[in-house]
C-alpha positions as CSV (number, residue, x, y, z in Angstrom):
1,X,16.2,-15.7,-3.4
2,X,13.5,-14.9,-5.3
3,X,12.8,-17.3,-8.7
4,X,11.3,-15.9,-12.6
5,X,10.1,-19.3,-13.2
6,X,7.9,-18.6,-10.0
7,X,6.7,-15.3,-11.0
8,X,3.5,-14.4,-10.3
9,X,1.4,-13.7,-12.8
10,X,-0.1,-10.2,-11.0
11,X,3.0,-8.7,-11.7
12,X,3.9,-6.8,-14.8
13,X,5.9,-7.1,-17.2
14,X,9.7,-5.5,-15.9
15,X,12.3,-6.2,-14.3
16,X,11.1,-6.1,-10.5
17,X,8.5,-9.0,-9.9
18,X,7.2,-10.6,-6.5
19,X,6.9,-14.7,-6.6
20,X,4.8,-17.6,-5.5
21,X,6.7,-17.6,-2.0
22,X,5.4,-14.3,-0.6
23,X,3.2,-14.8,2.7
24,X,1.2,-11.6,2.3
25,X,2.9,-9.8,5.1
26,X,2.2,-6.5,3.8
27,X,6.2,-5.4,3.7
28,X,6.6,-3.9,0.3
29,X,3.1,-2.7,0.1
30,X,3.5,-0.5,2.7
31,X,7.3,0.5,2.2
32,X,6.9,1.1,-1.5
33,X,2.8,1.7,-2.3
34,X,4.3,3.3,-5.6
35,X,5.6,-0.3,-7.2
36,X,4.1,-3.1,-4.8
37,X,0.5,-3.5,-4.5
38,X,-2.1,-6.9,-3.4
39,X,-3.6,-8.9,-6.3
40,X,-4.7,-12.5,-6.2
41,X,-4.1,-12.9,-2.2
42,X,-0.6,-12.2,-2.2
43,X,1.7,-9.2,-3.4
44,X,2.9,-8.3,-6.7
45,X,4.3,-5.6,-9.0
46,X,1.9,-3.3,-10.6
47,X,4.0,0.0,-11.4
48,X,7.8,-0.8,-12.2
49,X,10.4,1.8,-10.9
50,X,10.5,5.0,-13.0
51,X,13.6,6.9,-11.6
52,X,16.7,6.5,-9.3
53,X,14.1,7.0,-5.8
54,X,11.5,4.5,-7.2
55,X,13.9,1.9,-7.7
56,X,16.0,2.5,-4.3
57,X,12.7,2.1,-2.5
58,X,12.2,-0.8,-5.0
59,X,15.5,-2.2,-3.7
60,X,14.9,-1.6,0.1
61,X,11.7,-3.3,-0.1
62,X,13.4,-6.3,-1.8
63,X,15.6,-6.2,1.1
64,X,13.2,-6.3,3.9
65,X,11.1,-9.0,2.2
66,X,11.3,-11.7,5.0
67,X,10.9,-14.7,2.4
68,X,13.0,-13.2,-0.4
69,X,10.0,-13.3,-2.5
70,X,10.9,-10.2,-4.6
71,X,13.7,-10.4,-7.4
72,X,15.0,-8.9,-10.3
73,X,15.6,-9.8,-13.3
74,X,18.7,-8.4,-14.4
75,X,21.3,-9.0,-11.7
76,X,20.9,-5.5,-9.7
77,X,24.2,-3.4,-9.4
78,X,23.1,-1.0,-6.8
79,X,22.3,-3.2,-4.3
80,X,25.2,-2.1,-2.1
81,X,24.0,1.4,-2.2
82,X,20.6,-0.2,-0.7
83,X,21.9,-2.0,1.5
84,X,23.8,0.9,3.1
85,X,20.4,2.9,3.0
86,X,19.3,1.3,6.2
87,X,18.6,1.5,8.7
88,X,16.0,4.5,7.1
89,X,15.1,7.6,8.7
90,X,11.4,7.9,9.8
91,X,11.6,11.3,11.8
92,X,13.8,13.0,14.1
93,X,16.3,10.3,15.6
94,X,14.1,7.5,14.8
95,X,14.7,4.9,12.1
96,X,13.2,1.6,10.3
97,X,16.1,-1.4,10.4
98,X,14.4,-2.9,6.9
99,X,15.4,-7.0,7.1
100,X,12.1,-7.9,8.3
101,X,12.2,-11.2,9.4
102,X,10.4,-14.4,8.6
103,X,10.3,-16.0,12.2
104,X,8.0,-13.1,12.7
105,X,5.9,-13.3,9.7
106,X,7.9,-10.0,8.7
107,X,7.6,-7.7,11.6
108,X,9.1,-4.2,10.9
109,X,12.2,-3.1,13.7
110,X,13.0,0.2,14.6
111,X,16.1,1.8,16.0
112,X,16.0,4.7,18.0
113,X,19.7,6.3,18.5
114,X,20.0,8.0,21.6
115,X,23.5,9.9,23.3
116,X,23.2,7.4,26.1
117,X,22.7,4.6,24.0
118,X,20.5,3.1,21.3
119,X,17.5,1.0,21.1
120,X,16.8,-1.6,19.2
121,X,12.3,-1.9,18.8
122,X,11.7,-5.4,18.2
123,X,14.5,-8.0,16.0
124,X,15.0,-7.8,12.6
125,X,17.0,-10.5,11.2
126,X,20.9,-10.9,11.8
127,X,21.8,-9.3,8.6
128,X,25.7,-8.3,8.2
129,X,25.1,-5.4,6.8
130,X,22.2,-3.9,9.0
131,X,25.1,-5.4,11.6
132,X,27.7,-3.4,10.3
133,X,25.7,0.1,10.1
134,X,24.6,-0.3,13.7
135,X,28.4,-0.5,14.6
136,X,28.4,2.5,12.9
137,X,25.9,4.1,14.8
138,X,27.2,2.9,18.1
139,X,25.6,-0.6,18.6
140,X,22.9,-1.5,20.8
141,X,22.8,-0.9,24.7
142,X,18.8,-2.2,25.0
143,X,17.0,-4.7,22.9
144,X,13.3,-4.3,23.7
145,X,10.4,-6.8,22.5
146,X,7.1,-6.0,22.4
147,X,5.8,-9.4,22.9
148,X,6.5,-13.1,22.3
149,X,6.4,-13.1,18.8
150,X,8.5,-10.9,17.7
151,X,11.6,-11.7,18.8
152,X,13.3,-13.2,16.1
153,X,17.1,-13.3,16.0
154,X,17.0,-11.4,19.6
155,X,20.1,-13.8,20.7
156,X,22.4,-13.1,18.1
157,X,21.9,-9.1,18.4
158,X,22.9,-10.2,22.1
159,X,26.1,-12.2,21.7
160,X,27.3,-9.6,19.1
161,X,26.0,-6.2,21.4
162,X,26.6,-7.4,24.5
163,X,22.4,-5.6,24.8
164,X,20.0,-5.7,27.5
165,X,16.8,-7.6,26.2
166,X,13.8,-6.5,27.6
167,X,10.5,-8.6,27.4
168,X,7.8,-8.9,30.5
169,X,7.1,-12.3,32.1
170,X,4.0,-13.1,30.6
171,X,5.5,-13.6,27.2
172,X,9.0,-15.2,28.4
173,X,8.9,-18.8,26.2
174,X,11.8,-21.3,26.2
175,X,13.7,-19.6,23.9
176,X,13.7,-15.6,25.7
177,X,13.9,-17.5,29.1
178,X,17.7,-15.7,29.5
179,X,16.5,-12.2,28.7
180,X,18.2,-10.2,30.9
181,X,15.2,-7.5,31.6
182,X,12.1,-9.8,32.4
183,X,9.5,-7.0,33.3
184,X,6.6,-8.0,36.3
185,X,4.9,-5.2,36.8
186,X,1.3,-4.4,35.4
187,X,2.1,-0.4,35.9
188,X,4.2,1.4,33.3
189,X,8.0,1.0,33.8
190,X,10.6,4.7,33.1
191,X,13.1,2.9,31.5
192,X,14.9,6.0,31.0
193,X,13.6,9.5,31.6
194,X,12.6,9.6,27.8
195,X,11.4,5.8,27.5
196,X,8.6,4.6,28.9
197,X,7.7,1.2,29.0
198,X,3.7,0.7,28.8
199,X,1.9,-2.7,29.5
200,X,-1.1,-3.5,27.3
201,X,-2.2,-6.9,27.7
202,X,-4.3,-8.4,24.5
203,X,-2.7,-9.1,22.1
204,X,-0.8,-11.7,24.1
205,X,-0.8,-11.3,28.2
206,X,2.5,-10.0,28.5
207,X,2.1,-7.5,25.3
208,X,4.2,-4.1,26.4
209,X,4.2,-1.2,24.3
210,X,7.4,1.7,24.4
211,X,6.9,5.2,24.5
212,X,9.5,7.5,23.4
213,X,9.8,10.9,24.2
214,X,6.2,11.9,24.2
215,X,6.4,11.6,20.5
216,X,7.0,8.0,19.3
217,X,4.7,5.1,20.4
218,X,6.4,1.7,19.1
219,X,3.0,-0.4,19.3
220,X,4.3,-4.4,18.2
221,X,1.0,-5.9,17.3
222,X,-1.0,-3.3,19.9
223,X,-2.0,-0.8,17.6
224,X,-1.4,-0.2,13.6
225,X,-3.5,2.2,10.8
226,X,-5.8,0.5,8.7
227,X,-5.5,1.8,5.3
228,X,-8.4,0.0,4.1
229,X,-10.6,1.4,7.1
230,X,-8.9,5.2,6.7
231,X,-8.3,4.2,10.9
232,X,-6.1,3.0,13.6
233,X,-7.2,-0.3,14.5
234,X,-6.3,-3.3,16.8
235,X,-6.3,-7.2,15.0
236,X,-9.5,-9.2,15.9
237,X,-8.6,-12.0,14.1
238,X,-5.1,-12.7,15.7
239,X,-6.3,-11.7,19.1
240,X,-4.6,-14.5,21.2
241,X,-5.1,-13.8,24.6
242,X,-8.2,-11.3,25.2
243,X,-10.1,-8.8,22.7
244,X,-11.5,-7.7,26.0
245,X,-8.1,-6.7,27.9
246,X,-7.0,-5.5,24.6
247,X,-9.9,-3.0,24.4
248,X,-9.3,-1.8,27.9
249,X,-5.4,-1.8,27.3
250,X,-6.5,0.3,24.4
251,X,-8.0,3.1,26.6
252,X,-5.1,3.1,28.9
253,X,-3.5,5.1,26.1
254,X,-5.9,7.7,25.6
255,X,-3.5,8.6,29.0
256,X,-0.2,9.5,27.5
257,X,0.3,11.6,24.1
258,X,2.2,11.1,21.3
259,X,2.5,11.8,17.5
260,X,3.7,8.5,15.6
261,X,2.2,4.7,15.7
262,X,4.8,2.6,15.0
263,X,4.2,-1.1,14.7
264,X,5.7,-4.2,14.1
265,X,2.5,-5.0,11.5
266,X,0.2,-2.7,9.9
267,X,1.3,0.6,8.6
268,X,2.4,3.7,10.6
269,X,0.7,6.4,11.5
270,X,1.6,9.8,12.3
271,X,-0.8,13.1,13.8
272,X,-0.7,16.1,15.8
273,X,-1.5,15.2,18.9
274,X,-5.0,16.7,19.2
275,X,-6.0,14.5,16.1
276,X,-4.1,11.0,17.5
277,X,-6.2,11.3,20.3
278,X,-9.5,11.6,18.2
279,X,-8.5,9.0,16.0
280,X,-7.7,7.0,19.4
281,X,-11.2,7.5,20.4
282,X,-12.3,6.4,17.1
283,X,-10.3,3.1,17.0
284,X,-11.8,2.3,20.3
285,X,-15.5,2.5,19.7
286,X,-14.6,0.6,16.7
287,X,-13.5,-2.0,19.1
288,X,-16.0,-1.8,21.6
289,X,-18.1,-2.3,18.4
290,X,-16.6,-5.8,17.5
């Protein structure tokens, strides 16, 4: 819970304010640019909410802040009608879970609902009412995890699901030693005829990336738009196993198309398909550059 007598001095004056817990992870700067913004290292408040959509966003934001840095304050009374806004549509069948977790540093989860059974991208945290909403929308059959550090509550989505975890070898630690998928193989993996599973070493050795019908990459920490470079990039500085691997993983894709970057950091990205794999080109002489 977020506290006034912590609030930041970036934000202004309002209701809505960000305080001195926030890690900078970028959550409610890139869910709601409109209210949320970076000053002094860290995130604050620089427009507050103007109308009913403003402030939902507002809420949603507060929500999926992993450190419950963001408060109000006036005690809100809509927050039930945020919390039933998630998970939120992105396109088509695809949707952010919101609930961003701290045990990794706020990494954004996706759900894709399928007929023959949804997917969870990466775990947000163990939220009742996420919970309850994807009872609703008829639970979990996989669990897939990019990589090692985004795992968060993976166990608890098990026990309640029943879900398949997926995760490849490389990046099985002590606590994903039981997942029930461990994947082996340095060649892509059809899941399902519309998910493919893609390895792309970097990031960490056993990074995978999922692609989903032609149309939806889900990248982990792979691959995320840079709004401060106007370009999709890959992260230098927390390259922990191999900028090298990483750059050639990063070709690999110039293989397969698709229309949306998804990640678990960074912001999303979406193209035509001619103009993702320009901007793919691009990202990679940038990193054959650094």
């Amino acid at each position: 819970m977020a506290h006034a007598n912590q609030r930041r001095s970036q934000n202004v004056s309002g209701d809505f304010y960000v305080d001195q817990t926030c890690i900078d992870c970028d959550t409610c700067r890139w869910m709601t640019p409109e209210v949320f913004y970076r000053a002094g290292g860290l995130s604050a408040v620089y427009h507050q909410p103007a109308n009913e959509t403003e402030r939902l966003r507002a809420m949603q934001a507060l929500l999926a802040c992993p450190t419950a840095s963001i408060g109000t304050v006036e005690k809100p009374k809509d927050i039930k009608h945020a919390h039933e806004s998630f998970p939120v549509s992105v396109a088509d069948n695809v949707y952010h879970c919101g609930y961003h977790s701290e045990k990794s540093y706020g990494a954004a989860s996706y759900l894709i609902e399928r007929p023959e059974g949804n997917v969870l991208v990466d775990s947000p945290r163990f939220a009742p009412p996420l919970v309850k909403r994807l009872e609703a929308m008829g639970g979990i059959r996989y669990l897939y995890l990019t990589h090692q550090d985004d795992v968060a509550d993976h166990a608890k989505f098990r026990q309640h699901f029943s879900c398949e975890r997926i995760l490849h070898v490389d990046d099985i630690t002590p606590d994903t030693q039981d997942v029930e998928i461990q994947l082996s193989s340095s060649e892509p993996v059809q899941l399902q005829p519309d998910l493919l599973i893609i390895p792309v070493p970097g990031h960490t050795k056993g990074h995978t990336v999922l692609l989903y019908n032609q149309k939806f990459l889900f990248t982990g920490d792979h691959l995320a738009w840079s709004s401060q470079l106007n370009q999709l990039i890959a992260f230098r500085g927390v390259c922990w196993y191999s900028w090298t691997e990483l750059t050639r993983s990063m070709r690999n894709l110039l293989d397969y198309s698709f229309e949306w970057v998804l990640p678990g950091h960074g912001r999303r990205y979406y193209a035509d398909q001619v103009t993702m794999h320009t901007q793919m080109k691009q990202c990679i002489a940038w990193m054959e550059a650094n």
